[in-house]
C-alpha positions as CSV (number, residue, x, y, z in Angstrom):
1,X,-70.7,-50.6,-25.6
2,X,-68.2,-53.1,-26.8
3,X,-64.8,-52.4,-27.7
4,X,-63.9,-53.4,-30.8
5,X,-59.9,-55.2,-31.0
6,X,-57.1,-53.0,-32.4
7,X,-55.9,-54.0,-35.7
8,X,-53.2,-53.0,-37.9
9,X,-55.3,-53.6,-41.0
10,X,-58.0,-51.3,-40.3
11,X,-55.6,-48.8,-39.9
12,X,-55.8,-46.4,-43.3
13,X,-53.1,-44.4,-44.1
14,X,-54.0,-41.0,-45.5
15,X,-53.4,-40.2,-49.6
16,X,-51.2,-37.2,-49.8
17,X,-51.4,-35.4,-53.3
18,X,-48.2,-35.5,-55.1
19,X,-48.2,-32.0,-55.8
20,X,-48.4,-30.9,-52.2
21,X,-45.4,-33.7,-51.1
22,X,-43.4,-32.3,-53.5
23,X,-44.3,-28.8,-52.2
24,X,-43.3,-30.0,-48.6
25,X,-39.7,-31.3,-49.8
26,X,-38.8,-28.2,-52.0
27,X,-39.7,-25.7,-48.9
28,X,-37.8,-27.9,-47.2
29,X,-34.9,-27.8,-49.6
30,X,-35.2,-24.3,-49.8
31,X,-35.1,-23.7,-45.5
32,X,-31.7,-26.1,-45.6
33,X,-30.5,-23.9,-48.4
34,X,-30.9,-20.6,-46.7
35,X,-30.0,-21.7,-43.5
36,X,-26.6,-22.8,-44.3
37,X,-25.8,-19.7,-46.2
38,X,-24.8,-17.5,-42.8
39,X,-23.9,-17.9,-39.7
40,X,-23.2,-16.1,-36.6
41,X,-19.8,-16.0,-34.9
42,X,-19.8,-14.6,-31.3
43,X,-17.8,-11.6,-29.6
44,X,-14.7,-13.5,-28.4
45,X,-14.0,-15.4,-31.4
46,X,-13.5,-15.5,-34.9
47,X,-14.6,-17.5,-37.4
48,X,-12.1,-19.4,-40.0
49,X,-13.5,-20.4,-43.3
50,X,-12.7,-23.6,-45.4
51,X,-13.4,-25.0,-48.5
52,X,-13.3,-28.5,-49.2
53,X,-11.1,-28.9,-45.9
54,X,-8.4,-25.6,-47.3
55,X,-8.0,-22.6,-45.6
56,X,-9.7,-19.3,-47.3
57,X,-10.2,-17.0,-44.7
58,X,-11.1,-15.5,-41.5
59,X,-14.0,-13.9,-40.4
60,X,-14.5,-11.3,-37.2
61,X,-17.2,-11.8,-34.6
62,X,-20.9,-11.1,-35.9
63,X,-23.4,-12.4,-38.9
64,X,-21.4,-14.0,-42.0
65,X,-22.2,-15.9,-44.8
66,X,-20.4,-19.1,-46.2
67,X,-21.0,-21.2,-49.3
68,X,-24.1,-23.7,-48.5
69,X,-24.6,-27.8,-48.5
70,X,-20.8,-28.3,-47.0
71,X,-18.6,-26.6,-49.7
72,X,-17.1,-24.3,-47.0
73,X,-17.4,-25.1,-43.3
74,X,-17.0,-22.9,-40.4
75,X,-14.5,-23.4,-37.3
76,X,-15.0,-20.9,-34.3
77,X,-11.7,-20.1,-32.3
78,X,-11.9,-18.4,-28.9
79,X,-9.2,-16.3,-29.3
80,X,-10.3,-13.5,-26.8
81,X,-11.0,-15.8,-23.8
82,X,-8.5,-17.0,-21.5
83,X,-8.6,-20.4,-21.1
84,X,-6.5,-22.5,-18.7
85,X,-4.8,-26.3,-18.0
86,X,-4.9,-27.7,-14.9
87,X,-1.7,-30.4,-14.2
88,X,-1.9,-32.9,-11.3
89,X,-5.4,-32.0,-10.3
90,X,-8.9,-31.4,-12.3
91,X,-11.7,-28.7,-11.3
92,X,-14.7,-30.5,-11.2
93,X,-17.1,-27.9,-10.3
94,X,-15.3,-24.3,-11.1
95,X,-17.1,-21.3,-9.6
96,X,-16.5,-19.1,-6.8
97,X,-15.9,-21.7,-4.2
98,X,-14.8,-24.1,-6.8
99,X,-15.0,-28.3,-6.5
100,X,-11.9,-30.7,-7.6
101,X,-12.2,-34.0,-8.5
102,X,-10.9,-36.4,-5.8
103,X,-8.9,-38.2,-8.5
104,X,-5.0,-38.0,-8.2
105,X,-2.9,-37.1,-11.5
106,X,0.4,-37.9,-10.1
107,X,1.6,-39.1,-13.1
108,X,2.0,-35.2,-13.9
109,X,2.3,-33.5,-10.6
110,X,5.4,-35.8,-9.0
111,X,8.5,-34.5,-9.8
112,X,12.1,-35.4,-9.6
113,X,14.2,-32.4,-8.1
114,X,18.2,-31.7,-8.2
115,X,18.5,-33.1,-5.4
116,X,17.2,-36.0,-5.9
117,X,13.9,-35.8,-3.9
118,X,10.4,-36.3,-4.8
119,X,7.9,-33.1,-4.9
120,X,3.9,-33.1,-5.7
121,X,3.3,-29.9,-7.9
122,X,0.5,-29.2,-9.3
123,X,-0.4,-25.8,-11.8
124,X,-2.3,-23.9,-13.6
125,X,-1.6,-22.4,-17.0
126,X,-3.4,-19.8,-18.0
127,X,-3.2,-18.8,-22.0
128,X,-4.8,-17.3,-24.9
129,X,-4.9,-18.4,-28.6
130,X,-2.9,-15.5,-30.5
131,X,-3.1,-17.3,-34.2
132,X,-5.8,-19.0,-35.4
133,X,-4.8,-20.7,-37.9
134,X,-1.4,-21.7,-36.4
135,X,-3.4,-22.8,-33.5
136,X,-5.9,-24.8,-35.9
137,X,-2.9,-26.2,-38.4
138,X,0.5,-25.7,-38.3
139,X,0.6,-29.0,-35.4
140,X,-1.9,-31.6,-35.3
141,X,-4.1,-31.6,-31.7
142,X,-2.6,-28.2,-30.6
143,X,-4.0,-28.7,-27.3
144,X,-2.1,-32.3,-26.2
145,X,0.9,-30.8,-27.9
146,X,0.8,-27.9,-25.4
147,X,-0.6,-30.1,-22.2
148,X,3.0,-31.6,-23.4
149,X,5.3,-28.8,-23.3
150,X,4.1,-28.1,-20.0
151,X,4.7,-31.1,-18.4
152,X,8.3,-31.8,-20.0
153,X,9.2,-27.8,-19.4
154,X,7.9,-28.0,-15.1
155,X,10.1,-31.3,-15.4
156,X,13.0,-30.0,-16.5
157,X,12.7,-26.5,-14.4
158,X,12.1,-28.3,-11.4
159,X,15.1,-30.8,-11.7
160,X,17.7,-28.1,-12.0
161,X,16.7,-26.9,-8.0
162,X,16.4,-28.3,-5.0
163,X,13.1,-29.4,-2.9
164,X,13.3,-26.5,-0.5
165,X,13.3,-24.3,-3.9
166,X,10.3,-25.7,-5.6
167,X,8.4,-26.0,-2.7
168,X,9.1,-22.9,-0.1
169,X,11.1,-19.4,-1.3
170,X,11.7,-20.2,-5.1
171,X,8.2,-20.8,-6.2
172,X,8.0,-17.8,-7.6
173,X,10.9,-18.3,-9.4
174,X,10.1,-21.3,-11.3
175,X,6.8,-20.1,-12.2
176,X,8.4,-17.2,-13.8
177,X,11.1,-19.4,-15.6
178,X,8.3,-22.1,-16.6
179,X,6.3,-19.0,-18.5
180,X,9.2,-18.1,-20.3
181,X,10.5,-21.3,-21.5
182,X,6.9,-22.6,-22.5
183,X,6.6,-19.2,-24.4
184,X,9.6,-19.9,-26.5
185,X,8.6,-23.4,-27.2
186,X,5.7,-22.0,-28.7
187,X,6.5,-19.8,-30.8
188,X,9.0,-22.5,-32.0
189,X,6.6,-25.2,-33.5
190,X,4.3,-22.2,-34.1
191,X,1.2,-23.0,-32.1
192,X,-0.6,-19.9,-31.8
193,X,-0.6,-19.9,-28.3
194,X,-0.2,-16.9,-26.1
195,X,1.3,-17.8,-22.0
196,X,-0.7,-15.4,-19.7
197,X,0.5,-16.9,-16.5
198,X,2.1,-19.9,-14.4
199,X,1.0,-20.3,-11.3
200,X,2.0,-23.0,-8.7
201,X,-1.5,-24.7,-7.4
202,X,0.6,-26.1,-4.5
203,X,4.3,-27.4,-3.9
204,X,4.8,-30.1,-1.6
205,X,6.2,-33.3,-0.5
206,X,4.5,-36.6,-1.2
207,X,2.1,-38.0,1.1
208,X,4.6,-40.7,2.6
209,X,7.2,-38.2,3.7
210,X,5.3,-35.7,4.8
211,X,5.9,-35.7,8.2
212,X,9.7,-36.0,8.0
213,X,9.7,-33.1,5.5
214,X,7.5,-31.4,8.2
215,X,10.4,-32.1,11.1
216,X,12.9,-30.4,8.6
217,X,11.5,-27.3,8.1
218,X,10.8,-26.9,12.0
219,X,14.6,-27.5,12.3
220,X,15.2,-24.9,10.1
221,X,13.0,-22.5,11.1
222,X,14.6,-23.4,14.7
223,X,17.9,-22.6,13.2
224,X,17.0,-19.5,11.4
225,X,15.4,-18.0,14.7
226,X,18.7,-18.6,16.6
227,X,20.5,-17.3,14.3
228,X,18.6,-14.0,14.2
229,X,18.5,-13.8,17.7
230,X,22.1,-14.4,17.9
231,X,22.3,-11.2,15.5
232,X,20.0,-9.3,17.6
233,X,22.4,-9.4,20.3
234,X,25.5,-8.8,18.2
235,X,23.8,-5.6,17.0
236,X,23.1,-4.5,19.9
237,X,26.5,-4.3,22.2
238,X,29.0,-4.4,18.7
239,X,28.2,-1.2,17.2
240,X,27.9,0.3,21.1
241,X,31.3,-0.9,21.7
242,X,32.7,0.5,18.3
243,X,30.8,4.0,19.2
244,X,33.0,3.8,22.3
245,X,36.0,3.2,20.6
246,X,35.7,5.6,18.3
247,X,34.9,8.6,20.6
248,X,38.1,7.6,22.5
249,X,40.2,7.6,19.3
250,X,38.2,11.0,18.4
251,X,39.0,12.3,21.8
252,X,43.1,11.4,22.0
253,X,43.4,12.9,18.7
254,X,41.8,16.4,19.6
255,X,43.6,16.0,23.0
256,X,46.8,15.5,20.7
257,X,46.2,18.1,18.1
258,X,45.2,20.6,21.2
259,X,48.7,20.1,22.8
260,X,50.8,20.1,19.2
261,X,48.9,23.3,18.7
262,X,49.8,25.0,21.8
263,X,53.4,23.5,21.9
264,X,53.8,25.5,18.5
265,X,52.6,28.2,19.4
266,X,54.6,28.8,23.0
267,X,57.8,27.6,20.4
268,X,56.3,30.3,17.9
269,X,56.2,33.0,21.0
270,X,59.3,32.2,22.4
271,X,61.3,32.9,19.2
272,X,59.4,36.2,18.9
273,X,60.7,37.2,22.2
274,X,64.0,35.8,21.6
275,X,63.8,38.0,18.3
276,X,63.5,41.1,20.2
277,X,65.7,40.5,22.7
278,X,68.7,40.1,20.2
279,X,67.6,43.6,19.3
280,X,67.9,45.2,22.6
281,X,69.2,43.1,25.2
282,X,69.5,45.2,28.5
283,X,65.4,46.8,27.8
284,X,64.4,43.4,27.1
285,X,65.7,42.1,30.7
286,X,64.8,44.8,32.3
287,X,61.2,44.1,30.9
288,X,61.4,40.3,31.2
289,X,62.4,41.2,34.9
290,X,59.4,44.1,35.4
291,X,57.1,41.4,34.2
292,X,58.2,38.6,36.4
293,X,58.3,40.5,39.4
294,X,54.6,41.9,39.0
295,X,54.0,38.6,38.4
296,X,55.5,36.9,41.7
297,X,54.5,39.7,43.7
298,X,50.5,39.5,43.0
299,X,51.4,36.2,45.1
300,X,52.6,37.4,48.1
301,X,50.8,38.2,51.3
302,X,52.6,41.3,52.9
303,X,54.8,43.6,51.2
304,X,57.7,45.1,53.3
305,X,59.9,47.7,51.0
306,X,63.2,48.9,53.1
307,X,65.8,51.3,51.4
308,X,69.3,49.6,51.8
309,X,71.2,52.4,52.2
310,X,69.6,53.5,55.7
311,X,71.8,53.4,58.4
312,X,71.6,54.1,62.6
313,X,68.1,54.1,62.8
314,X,66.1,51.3,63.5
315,X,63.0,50.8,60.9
316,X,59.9,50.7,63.0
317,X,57.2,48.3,61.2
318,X,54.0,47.8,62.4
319,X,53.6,44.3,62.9
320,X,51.1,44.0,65.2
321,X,48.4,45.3,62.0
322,X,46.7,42.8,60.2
323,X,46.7,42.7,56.8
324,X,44.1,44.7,54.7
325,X,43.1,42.6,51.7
């Protein structure tokens, strides 16, 4: 069977019916019409409302309904997520293990510091949108304006410290004062813009003087170990040799106190005796005397007692007796 050649003018285009066409463009109509009456706003946002371009109002998260065919349009603001800017780098891929773009933004991440040295910086702000309608009107492209802030705020913190600041111990520290001063910013051209968080991506020298910067810091941390070595041994012989010194100083004060003590009291004793003795004179010798001689006499060996008055006979002493002690 032969095929017969295509041709345009064979081709007959079907006769609708009037009626039914216009039956198609008033269901039509009518779908548009109902369509545009509501519309859904999700969990984390809110909806704000305006007519012929002028705020009317806002609307919370669900189903809402609006004026149709364009007299009041919707605008959704995420004002429950956290969303972030990312300065001197870009996150290609973000995820758990997340992918940046090999592109370098040094236009925003190096810095001029106090001291007159170069440091590649990049962050991460982390925010929130607290007012709508700020957010949406009180500054034209809220977002730039903020990208803005942040760069001329991490300027201006950074070039009041020195490298080693920004880029080892004080890290912290200018993240902190960064959140502040972009917070005040905000609220002072009205933005609508909550700061969660600074955080410092990573703080470091540029590429070029890298390895210098990298000889520096093993110098100081060189320096900072003999130095705490050279404390270790300080600590350990100083306070020993103070210890010493103050036991001794302890020990010739008690030894000085002891003999004061008993120097006062043999002066204290003496005047008691010398007290009595004014009172009775010849008892007092004769007891001061007693007292001596029981004294002296414990010391010696043998004892030989002789009356003085005997006369014409010869003592006899046995001599040749040892001693019983």
């Amino acid at each position: 069977m032969d095929q017969q050649p295509f041709d345009l003018k064979n081709v007959k285009v079907p006769q609708l019916n009037p009626k039914a066409l216009s039956a198609i463009v008033v269901i039509v109509l009518i779908l548009s019409f109902v369509s545009s009456l509501w519309f859904t706003v999700e969990p984390e946002e809110v909806g704000i409302v305006l007519q012929f371009g002028k705020y009317t109002r806002t609307v919370n998260p669900g189903l809402n309904f609006k004026l149709p065919f364009g007299i009041e349009e919707v605008i959704k603001v995420p004002v429950e997520r956290q969303l972030k800017l990312e300065f001197g780098f870009r996150s290609s891929v973000p995820g758990v293990r997340t992918s940046y773009a090999n592109t370098k933004f040094q236009e925003e991440s190096l810095l001029l510091t106090g001291d007159l040295n170069a440091a590649e910086v990049e962050w991460i702000v982390q925010y929130r949108i607290k007012d709508p309608f700020q957010y949406l009107f009180r500054v034209r492209n809220a977002e730039q304006t903020f990208r803005d802030i942040n760069e001329a705020i991490m300027r201006g913190i950074v070039g009041d410290r020195t490298v080693d600041e920004v880029i080892t111990f004080g890290r912290q520290e200018v993240a902190d004062a960064v959140s502040v001063k972009i917070q005040e910013l905000c609220d002072q051209y009205e933005l609508g813009i909550k700061v969660d968080q600074v955080v410092l991506q990573d703080a470091n020298a540029p590429g070029p003087v890298q390895p210098a910067f990298n000889e520096v810091n093993e110098a100081e941390q060189e320096k900072e170990k003999l130095i705490n070595q050279a404390k270790s041994e300080y600590n350990k012989f100083i306070p020993r040799a103070r210890g010493i010194a103050e036991k001794t100083i302890e020990e010739a004060k008690g030894y000085a106190l002891e003999r004061v003590n008993r120097a006062r009291g043999e002066a204290s004793k003496f005047d008691s005796i010398y007290a009595e003795y004014i009172k009775a004179k010849d008892v007092t010798r004769q007891r001061i005397y007693l007292e001596t001689m029981n004294d002296v006499m414990q010391n010696v060996g043998r004892k030989l007692i002789t009356d003085e008055t005997a006369s014409g006979i010869l003592p006899l002493f046995q001599f040749d007796k040892k001693e019983v002690k």
